[in-house]
C-alpha positions, 0 to 999 in steps of 0.5 A, a space after each residue: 426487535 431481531 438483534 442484527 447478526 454480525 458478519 463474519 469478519 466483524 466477529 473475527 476483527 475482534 480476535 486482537 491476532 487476527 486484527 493485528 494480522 489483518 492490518 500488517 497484511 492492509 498496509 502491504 496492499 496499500 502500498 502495492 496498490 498505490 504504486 500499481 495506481 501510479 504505473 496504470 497513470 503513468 503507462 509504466 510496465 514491471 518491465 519499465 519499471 525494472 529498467 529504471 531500478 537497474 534490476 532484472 523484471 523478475 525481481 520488480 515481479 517478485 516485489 508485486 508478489 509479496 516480496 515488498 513486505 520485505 523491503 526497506 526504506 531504501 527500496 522504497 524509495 528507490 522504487 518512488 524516485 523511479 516513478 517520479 514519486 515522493 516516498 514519505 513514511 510518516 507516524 499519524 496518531 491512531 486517534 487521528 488516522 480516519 481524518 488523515 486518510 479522508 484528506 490523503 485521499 482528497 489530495 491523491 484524488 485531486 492530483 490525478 
């Protein structure tokens, strides 16, 4: 029986730099797709958005750009309480990570 090739980025998730990039990269886009998620829910633009924080539209751009890799719990949350949202930073175990993002993902899913 042929040994089934590995794909390219299975064979680059096992270079522990770039793993580790990768997942630094993933969390950011996570949260940035969760709040794009929100304001498409809710019908709330950048330019909305920027009038609740008090802050010009280019800095929620700049945020929607990459800029949230910077920020704080402070702009985080701030940017949840003007979407209506809770921002809640939590340590899951890694051991239990997979179940916690299945049940997250039933929650948000049922919510919507």
């Amino acid at each position: 029986m042929k040994k089934k090739k590995q794909s390219l980025f299975n064979q680059m998730m096992e270079n522990e730099n770039f793993k580790k990039k990768f997942d630094e990269e993933k969390q950011i886009f996570e949260i940035e797709y969760q709040l794009a998620q929100i304001m498409e829910q809710y019908g709330i633009t950048q330019k909305e958005l920027a009038e609740k924080l008090g802050v010009d539209k280019s800095v929620v751009s700049k945020d929607f750009s990459g800029a949230l890799r910077k920020a704080g719990m402070k702009k985080l949350k701030s940017i949840a309480d003007a979407l209506d949202c809770e921002f809640i930073p939590l340590f899951i175990p890694k051991a239990k990570k997979r179940q916690f993002e299945d049940e997250i993902s039933t929650l948000l899913d049922a919510g919507a």
